[in-house]
N, C-alpha and C positions, 0 to 999 in steps of 0.2 A: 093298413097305413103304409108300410115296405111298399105296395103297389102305386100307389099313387105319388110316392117318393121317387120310383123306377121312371112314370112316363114325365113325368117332368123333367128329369134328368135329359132321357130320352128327346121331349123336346125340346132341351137347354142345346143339344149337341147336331140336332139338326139343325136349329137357329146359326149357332158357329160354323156348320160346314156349308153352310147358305153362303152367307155371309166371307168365308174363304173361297168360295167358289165365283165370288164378285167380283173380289177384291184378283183375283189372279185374271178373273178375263180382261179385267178392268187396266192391268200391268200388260198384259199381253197385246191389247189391244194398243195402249199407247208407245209400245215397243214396234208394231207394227206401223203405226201412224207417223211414229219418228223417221220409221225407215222410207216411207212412201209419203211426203210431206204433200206434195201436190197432189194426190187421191183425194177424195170426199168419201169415207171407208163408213162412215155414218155408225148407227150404236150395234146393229148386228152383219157381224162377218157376212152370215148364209146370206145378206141380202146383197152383200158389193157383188158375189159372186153369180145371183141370180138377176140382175140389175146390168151384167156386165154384157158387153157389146161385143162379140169376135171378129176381130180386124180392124178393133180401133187404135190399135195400138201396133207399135212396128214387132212383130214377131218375137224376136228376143227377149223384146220388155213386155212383150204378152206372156210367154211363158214363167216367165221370173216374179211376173204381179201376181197369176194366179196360182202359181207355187207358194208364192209366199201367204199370201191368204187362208190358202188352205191349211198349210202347216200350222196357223195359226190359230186355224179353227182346232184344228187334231189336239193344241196342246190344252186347248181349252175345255175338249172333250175329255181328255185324258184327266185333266183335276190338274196338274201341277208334274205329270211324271217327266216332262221334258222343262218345268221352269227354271231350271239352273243352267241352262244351254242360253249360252251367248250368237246372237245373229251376226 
């Protein structure tokens, strides 16, 4: 009985780290969308970055869009280890 009391539990906690794991890309993602209002950054990061064109953009704000993107994707990768950093 202890065993089947364990996986449930078990997957009572992968349910919540789902479900945190959403919820932060989901923060992350609209943090990034505020900063880059006129992008179309759509529901997955890895696609603005494979979707993206080199030389559409003037140099500068090429570097800085795909900086920020990525970082974006790292924090999201990471779970939350940089979600308390201010952009």
């Amino acid at each position: 009985m202890a065993f089947a009391m364990g996986v449930r539990l078990r997957d009572a906690v992968r349910r919540g780290s789902a479900r945190a794991d959403a919820d932060l890309a989901g923060r992350v993602c609209s943090e990034l969308a505020s900063d880059l209002p006129e992008e179309d950054l759509g529901e997955y990061l890895h696609d603005a970055l494979d979707m993206y064109r080199m030389g559409s953009k003037p140099r500068c704000e090429e570097v800085e869009y795909l900086g920020m993107v990525r970082e974006a994707i790292e924090r999201i990768e990471e779970g939350g280890g940089k979600a308390d950093r201010v952009w």
